[in-house]
C-alpha positions as CSV (number, residue, x, y, z in Angstrom):
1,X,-23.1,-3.6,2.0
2,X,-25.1,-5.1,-0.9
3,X,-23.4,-8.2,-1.4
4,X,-21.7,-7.1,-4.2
5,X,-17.8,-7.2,-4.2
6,X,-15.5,-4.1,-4.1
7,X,-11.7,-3.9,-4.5
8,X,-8.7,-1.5,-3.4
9,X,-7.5,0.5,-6.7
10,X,-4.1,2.1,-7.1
11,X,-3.5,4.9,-10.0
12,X,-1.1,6.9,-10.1
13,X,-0.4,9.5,-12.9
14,X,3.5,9.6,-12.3
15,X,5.7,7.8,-15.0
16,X,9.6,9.3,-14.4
17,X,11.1,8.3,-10.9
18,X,13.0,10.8,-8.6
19,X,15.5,9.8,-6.1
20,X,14.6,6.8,-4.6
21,X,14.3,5.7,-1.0
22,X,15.7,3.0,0.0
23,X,13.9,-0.2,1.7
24,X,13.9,0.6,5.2
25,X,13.1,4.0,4.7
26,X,10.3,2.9,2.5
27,X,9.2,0.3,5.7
28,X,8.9,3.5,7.8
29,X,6.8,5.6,5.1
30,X,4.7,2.6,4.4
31,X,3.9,1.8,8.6
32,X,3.3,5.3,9.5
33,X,1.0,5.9,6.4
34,X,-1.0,2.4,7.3
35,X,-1.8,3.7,10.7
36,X,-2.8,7.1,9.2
37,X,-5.1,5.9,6.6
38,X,-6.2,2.4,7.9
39,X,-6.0,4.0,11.8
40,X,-4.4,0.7,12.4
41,X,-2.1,0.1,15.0
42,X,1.2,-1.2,13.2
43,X,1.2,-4.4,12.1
44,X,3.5,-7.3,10.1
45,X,5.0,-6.5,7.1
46,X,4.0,-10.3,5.3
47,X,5.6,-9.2,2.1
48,X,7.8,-6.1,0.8
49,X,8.7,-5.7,-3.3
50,X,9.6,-3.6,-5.9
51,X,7.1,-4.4,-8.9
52,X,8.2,-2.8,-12.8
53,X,5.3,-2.2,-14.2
54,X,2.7,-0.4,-14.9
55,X,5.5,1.9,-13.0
56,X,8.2,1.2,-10.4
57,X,6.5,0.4,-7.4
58,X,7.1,-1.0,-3.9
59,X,4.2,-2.9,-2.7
60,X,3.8,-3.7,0.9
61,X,1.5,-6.6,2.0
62,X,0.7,-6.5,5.8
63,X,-1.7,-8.0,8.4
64,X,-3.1,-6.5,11.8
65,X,-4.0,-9.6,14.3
66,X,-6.6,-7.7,16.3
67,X,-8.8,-9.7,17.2
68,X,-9.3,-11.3,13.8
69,X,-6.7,-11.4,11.1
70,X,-6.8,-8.7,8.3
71,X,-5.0,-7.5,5.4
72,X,-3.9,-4.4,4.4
73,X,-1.9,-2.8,1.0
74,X,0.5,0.4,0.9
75,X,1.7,1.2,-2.7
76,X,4.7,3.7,-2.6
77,X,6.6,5.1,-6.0
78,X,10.3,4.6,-5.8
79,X,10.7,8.3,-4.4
80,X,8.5,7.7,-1.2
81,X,5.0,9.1,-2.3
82,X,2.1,6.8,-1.2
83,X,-0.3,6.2,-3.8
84,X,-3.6,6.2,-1.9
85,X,-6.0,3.9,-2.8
86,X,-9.9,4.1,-4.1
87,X,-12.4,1.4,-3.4
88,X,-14.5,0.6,-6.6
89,X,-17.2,-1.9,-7.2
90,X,-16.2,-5.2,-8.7
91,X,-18.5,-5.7,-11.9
């Protein structure tokens, strides 16, 4: 890279909530879609919660120890759907 920093963005367009799942369902959605996107073997869920704003949110903090430790994020709206991240340059 160019020395420059860059950061994970979530955006979402969706403001009204459907059905929501509940928190081991949204456990499942949020491991499977890690090692879809990441292609990261499972790994530890360090933190799980449900954030208010800008919209409902879950927010899933995890780590893979493989061979060095690293962090991962999975945003999901109340209903399930993953918000997939961008990566944009830090100004």
């Amino acid at each position: 890279m160019d020395g420059g920093e860059y950061e994970a963005v979530f955006e979402t367009d969706e403001h009204s909530v459907g059905k929501a799942v509940d928190k081991e369902k949204a456990e499942e959605i949020a491991m499977d879609w890690m090692q879809v996107f990441y292609r990261e073997q499972v790994g530890t869920i360090e933190s799980q919660e449900i954030k208010t704003t800008p919209v409902p949110h879950w927010l899933f903090r995890l780590t893979v120890d493989d061979p060095v430790e690293r962090t991962y994020f999975v945003v999901l709206l109340p209903d399930g759907t993953v918000v997939e991240p961008r990566v944009a340059r830090r100004l």
